[in-house]
PyMOL Python script that loads the backbone (N, CA, C, O; Angstrom):
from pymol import cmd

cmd.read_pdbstr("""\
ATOM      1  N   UNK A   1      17.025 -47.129-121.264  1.00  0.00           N
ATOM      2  CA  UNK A   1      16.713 -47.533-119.900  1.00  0.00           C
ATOM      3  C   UNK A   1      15.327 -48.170-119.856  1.00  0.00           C
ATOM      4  O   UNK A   1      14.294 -47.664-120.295  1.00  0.00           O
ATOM      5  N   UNK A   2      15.459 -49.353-119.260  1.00  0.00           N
ATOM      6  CA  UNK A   2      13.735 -49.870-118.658  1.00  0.00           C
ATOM      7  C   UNK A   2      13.181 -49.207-117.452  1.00  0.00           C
ATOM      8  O   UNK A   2      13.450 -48.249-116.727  1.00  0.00           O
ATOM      9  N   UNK A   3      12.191 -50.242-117.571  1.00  0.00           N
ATOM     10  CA  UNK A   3      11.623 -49.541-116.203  1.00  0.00           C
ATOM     11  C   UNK A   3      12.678 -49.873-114.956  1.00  0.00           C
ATOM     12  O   UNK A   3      13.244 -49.087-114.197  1.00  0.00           O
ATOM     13  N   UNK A   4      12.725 -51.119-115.013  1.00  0.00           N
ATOM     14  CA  UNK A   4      12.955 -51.108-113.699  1.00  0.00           C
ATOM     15  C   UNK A   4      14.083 -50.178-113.012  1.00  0.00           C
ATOM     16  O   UNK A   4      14.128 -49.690-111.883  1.00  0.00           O
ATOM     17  N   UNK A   5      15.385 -50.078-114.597  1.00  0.00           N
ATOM     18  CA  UNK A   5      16.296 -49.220-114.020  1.00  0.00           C
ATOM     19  C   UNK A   5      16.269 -48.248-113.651  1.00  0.00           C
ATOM     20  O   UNK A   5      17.188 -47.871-112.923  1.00  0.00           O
ATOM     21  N   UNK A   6      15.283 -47.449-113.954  1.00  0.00           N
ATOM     22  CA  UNK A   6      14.287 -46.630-113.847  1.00  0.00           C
ATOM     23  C   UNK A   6      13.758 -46.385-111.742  1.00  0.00           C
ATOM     24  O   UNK A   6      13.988 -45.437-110.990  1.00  0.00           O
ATOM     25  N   UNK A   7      13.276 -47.267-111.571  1.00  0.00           N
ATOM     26  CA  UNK A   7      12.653 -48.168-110.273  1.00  0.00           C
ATOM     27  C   UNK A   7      13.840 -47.879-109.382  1.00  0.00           C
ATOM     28  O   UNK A   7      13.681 -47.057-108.481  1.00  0.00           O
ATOM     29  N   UNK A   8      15.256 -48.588-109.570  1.00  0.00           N
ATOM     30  CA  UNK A   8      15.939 -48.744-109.429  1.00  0.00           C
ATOM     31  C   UNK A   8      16.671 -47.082-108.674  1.00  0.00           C
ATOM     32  O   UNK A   8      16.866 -46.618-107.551  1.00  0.00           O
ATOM     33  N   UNK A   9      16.827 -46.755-109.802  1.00  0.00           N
ATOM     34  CA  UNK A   9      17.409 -45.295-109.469  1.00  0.00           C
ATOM     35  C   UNK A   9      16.236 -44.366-108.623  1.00  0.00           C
ATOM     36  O   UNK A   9      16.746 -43.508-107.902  1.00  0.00           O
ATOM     37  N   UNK A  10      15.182 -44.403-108.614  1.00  0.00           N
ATOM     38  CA  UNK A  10      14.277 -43.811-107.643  1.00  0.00           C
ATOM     39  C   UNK A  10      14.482 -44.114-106.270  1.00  0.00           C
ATOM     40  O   UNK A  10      14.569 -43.231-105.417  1.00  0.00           O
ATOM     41  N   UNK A  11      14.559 -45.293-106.030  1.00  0.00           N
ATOM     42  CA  UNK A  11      14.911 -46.151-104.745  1.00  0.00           C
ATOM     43  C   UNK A  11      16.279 -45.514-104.508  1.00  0.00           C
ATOM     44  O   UNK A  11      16.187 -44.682-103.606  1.00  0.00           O
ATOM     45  N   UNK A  12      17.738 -45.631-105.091  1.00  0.00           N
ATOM     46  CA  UNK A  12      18.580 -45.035-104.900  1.00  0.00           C
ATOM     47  C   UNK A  12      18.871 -43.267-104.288  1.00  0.00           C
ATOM     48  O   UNK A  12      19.573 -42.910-103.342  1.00  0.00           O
ATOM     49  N   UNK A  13      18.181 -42.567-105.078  1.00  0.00           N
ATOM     50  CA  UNK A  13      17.691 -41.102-104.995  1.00  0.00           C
ATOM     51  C   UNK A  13      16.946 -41.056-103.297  1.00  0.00           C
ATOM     52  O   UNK A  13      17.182 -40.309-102.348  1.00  0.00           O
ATOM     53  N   UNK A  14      15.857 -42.351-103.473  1.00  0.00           N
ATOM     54  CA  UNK A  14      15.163 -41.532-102.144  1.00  0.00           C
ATOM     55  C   UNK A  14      15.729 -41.898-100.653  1.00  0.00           C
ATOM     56  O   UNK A  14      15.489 -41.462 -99.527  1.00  0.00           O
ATOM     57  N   UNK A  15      16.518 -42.820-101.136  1.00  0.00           N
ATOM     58  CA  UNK A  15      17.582 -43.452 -99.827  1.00  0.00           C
ATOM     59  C   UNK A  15      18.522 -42.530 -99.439  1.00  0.00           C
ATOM     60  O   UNK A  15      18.503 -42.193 -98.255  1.00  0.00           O
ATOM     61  N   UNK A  16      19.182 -42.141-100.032  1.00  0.00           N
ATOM     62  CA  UNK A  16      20.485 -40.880-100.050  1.00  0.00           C
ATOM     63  C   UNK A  16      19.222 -39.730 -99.794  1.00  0.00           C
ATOM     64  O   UNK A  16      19.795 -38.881 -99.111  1.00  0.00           O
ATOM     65  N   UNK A  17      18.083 -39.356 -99.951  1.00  0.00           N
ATOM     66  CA  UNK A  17      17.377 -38.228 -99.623  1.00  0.00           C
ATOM     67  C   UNK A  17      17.207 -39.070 -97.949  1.00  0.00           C
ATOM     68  O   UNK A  17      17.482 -38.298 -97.030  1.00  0.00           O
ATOM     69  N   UNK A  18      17.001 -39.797 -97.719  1.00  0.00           N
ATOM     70  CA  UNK A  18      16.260 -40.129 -96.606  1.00  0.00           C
ATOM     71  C   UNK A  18      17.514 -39.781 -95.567  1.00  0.00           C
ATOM     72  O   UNK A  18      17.438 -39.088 -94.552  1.00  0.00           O
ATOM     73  N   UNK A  19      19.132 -40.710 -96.304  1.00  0.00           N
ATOM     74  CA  UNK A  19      20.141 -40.552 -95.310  1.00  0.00           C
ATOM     75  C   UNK A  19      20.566 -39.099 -94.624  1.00  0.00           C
ATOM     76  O   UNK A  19      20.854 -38.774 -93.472  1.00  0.00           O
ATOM     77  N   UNK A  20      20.460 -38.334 -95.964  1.00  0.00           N
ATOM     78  CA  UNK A  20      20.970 -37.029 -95.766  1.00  0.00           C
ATOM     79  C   UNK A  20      19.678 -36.299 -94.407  1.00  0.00           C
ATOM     80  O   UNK A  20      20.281 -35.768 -93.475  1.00  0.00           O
ATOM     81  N   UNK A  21      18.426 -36.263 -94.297  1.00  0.00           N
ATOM     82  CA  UNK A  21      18.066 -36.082 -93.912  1.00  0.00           C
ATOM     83  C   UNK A  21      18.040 -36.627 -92.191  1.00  0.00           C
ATOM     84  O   UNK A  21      17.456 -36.009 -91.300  1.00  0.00           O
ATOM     85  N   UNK A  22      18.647 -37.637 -92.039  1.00  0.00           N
ATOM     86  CA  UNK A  22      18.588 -38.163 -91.056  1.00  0.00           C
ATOM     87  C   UNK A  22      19.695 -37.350 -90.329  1.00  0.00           C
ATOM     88  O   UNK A  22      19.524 -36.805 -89.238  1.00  0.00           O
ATOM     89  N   UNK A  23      20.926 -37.325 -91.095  1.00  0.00           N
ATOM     90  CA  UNK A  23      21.834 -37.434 -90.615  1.00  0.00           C
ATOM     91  C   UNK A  23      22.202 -35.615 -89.973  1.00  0.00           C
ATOM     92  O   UNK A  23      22.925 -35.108 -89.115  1.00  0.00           O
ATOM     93  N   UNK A  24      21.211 -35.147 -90.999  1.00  0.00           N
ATOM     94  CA  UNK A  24      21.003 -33.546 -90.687  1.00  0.00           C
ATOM     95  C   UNK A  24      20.427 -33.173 -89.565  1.00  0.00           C
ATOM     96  O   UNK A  24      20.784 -32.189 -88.918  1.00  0.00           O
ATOM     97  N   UNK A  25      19.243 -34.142 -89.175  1.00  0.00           N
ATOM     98  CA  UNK A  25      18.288 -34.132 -87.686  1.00  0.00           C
ATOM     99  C   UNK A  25      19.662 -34.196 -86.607  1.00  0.00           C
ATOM    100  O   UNK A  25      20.106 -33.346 -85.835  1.00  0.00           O
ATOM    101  N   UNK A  26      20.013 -35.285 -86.853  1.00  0.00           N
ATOM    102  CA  UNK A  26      21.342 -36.069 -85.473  1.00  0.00           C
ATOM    103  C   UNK A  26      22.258 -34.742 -85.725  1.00  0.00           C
ATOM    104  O   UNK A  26      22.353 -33.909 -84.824  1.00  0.00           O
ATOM    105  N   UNK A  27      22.751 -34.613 -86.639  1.00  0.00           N
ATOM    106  CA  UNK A  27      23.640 -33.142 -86.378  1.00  0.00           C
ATOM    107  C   UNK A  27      23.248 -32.109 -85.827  1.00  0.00           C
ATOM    108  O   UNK A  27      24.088 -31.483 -85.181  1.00  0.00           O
ATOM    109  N   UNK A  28      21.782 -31.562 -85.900  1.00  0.00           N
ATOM    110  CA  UNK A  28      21.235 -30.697 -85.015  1.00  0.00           C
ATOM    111  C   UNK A  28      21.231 -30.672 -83.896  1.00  0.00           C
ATOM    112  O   UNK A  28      21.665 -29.754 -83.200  1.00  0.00           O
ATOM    113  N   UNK A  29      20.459 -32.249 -83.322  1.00  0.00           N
ATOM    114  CA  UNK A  29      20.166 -32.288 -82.238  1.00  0.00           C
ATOM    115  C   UNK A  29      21.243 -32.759 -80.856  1.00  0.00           C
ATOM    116  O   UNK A  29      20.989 -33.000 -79.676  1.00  0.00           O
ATOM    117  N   UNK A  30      22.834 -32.747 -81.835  1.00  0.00           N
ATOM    118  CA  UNK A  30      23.817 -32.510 -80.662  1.00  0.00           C
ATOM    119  C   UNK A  30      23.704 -33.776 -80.131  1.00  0.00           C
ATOM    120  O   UNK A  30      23.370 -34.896 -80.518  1.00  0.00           O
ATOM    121  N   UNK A  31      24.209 -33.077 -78.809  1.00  0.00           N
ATOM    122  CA  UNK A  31      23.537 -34.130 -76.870  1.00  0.00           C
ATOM    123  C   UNK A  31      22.673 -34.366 -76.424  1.00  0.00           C
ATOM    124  O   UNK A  31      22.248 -35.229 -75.656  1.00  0.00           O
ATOM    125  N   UNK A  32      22.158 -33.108 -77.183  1.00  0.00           N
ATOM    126  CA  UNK A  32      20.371 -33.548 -76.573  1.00  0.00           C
ATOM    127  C   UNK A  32      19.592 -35.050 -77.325  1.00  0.00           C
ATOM    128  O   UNK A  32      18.378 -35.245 -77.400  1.00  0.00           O
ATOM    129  N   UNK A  33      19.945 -35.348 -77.485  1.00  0.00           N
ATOM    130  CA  UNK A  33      19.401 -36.386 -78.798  1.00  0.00           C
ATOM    131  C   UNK A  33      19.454 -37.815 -77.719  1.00  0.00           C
ATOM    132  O   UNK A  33      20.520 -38.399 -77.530  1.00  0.00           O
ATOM    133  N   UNK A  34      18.169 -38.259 -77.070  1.00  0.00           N
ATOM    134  CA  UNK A  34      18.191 -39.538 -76.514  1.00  0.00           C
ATOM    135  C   UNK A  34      17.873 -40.855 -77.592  1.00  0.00           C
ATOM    136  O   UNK A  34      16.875 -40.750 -78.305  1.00  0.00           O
ATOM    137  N   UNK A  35      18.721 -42.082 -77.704  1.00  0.00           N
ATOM    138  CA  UNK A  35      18.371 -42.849 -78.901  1.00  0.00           C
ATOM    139  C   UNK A  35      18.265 -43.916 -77.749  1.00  0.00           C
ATOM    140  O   UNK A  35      17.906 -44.945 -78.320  1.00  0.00           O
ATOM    141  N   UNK A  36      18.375 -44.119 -76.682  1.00  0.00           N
ATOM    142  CA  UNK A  36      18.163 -45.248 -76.059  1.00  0.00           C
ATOM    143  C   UNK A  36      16.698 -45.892 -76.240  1.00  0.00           C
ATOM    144  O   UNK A  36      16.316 -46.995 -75.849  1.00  0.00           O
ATOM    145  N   UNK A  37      15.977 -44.895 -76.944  1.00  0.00           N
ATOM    146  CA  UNK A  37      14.083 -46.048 -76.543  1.00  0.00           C
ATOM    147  C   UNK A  37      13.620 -45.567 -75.158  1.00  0.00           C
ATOM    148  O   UNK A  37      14.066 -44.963 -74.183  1.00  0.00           O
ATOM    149  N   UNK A  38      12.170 -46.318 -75.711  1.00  0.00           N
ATOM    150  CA  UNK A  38      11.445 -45.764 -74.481  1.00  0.00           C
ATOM    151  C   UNK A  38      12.120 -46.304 -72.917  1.00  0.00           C
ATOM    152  O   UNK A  38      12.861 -47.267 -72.721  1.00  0.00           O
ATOM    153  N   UNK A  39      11.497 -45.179 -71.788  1.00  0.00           N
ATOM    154  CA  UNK A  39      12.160 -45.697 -70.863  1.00  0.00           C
ATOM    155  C   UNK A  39      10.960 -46.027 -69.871  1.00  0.00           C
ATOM    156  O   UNK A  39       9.833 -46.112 -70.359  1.00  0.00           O
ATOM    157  N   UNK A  40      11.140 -46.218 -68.505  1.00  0.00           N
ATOM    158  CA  UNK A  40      10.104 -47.124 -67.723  1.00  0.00           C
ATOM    159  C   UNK A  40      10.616 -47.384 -66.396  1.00  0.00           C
ATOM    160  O   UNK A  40      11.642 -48.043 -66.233  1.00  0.00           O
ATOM    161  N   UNK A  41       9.760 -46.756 -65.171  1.00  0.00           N
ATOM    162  CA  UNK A  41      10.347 -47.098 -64.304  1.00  0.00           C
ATOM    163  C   UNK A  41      11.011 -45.758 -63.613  1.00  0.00           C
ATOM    164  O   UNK A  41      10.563 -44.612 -63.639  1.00  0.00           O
ATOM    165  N   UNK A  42      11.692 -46.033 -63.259  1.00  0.00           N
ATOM    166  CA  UNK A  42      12.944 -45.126 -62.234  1.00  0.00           C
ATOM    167  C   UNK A  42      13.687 -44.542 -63.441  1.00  0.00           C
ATOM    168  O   UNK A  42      13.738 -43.359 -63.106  1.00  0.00           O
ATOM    169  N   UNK A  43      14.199 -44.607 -64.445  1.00  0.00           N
ATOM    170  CA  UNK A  43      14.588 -44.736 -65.625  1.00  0.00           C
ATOM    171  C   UNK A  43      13.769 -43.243 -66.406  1.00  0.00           C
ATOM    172  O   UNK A  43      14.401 -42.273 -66.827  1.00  0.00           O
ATOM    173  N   UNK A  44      12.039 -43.409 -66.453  1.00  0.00           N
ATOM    174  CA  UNK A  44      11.608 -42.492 -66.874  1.00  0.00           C
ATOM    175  C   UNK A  44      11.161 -41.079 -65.920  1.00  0.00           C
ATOM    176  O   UNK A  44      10.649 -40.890 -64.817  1.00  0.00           O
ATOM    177  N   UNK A  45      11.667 -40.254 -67.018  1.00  0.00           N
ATOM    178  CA  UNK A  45      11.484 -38.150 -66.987  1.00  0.00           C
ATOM    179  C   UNK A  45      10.040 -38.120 -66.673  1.00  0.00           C
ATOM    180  O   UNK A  45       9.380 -39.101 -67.017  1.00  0.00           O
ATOM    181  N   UNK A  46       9.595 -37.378 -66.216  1.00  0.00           N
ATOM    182  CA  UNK A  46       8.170 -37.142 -65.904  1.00  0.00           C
ATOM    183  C   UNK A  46       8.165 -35.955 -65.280  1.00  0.00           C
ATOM    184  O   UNK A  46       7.932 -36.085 -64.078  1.00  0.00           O
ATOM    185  N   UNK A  47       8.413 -34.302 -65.800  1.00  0.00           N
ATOM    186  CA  UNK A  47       8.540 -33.594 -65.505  1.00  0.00           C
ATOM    187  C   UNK A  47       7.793 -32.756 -65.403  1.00  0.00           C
ATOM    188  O   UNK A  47       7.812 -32.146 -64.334  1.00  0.00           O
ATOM    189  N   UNK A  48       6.880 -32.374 -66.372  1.00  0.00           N
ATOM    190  CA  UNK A  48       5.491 -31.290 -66.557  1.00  0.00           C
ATOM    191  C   UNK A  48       4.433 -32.133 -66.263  1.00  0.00           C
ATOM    192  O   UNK A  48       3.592 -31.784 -65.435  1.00  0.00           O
ATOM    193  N   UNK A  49       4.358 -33.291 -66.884  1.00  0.00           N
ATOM    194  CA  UNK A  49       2.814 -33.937 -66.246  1.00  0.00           C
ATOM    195  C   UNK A  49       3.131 -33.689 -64.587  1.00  0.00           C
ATOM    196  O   UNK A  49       2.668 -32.746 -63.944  1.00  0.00           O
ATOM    197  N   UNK A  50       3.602 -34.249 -64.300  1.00  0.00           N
ATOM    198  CA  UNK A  50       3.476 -34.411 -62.721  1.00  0.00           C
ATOM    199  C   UNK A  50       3.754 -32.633 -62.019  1.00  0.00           C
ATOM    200  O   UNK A  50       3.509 -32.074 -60.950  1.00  0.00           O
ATOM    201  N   UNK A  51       4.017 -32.473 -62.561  1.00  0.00           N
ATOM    202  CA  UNK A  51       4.363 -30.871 -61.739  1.00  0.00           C
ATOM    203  C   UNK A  51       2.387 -30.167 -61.943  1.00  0.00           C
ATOM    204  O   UNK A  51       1.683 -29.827 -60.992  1.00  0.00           O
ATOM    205  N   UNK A  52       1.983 -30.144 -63.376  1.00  0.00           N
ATOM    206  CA  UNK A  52       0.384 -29.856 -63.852  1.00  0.00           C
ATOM    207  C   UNK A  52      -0.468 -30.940 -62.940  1.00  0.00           C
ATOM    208  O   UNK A  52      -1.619 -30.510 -63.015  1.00  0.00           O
ATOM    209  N   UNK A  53      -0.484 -31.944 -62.244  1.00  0.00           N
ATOM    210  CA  UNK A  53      -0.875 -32.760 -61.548  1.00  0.00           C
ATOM    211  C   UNK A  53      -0.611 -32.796 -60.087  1.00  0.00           C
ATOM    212  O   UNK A  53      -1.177 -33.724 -59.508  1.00  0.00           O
ATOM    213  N   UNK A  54       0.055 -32.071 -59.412  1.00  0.00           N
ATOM    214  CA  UNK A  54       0.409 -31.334 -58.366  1.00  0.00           C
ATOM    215  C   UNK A  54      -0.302 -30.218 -57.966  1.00  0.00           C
ATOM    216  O   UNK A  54      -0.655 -29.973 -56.812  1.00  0.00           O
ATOM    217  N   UNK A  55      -0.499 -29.557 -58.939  1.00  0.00           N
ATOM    218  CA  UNK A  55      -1.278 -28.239 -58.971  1.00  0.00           C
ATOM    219  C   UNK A  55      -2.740 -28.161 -59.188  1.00  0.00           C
ATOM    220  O   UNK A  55      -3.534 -27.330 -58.747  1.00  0.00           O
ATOM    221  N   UNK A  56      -2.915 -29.043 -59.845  1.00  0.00           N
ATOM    222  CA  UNK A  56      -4.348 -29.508 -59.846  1.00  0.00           C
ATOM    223  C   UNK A  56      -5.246 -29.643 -58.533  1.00  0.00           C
ATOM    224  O   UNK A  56      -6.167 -28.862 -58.777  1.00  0.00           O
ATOM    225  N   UNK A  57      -5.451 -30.102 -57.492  1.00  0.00           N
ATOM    226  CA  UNK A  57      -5.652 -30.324 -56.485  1.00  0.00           C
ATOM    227  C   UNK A  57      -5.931 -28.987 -55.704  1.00  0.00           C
ATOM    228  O   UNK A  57      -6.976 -28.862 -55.064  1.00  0.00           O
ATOM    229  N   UNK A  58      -4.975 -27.976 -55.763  1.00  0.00           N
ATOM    230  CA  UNK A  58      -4.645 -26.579 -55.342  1.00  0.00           C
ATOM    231  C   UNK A  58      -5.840 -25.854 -55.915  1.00  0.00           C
ATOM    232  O   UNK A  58      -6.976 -25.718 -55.461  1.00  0.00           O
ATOM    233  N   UNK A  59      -5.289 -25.429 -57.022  1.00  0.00           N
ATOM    234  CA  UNK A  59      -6.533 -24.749 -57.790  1.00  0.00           C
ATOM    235  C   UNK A  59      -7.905 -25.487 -57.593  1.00  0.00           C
ATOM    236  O   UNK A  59      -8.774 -24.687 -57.940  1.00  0.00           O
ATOM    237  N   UNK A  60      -8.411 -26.534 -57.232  1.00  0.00           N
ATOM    238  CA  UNK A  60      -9.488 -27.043 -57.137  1.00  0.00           C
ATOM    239  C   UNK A  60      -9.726 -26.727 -55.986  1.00  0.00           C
ATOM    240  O   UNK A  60     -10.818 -26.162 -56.049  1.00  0.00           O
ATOM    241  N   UNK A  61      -9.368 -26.735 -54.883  1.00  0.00           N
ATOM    242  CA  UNK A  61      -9.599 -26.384 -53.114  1.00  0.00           C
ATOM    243  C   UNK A  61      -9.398 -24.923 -53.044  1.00  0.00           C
ATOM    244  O   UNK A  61      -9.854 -24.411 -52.022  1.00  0.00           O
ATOM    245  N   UNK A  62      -8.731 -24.003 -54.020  1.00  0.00           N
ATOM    246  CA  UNK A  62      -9.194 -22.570 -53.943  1.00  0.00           C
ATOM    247  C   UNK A  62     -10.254 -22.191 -55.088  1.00  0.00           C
ATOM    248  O   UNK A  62     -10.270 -20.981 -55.317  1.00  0.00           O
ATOM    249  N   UNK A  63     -10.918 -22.763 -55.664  1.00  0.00           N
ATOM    250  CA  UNK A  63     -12.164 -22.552 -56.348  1.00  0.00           C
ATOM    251  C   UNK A  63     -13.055 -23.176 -55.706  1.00  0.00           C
ATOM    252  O   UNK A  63     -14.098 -23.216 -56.359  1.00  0.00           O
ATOM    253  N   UNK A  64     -13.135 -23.764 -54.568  1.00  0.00           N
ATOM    254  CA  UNK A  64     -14.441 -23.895 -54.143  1.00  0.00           C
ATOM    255  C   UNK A  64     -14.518 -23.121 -52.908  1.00  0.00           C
ATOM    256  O   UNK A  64     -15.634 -23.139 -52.389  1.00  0.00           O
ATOM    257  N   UNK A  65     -13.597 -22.430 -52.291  1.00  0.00           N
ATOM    258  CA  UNK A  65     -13.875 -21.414 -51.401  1.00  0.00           C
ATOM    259  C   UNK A  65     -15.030 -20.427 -52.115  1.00  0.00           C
ATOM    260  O   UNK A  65     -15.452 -19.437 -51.517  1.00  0.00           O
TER     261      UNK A  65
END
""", "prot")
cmd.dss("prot")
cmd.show_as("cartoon", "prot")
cmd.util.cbc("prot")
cmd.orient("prot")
């Protein structure tokens, strides 16, 4: 064997490591698994920031009593 075949089969090995791994994440993650990309708009979740940003305000007007 040369190098490159060598090269060759490394590249092979870490592709099939990479697939298997991928494909193990997506099996985990079910339904829950959003692949659409970022979202924007009406479109985007904004659930804990804005709820911690709500509250903010509160706690600030009962600490200065």
């Amino acid at each position: 064997m040369d190098k490159t075949e060598i090269a060759m089969i490394k590249i092979l090995v870490g592709f099939i490591l990479f697939a298997a791994l991928a494909l193990f994440v997506i099996m985990k993650g079910g339904d829950s698994l959003d692949m659409s990309g970022e979202k924007h708009g009406a479109d985007a979740v904004h659930s804990e920031p804005a709820k911690a940003d709500a509250s903010a305000p509160a706690a600030e007007a009962s600490a200065a009593k």
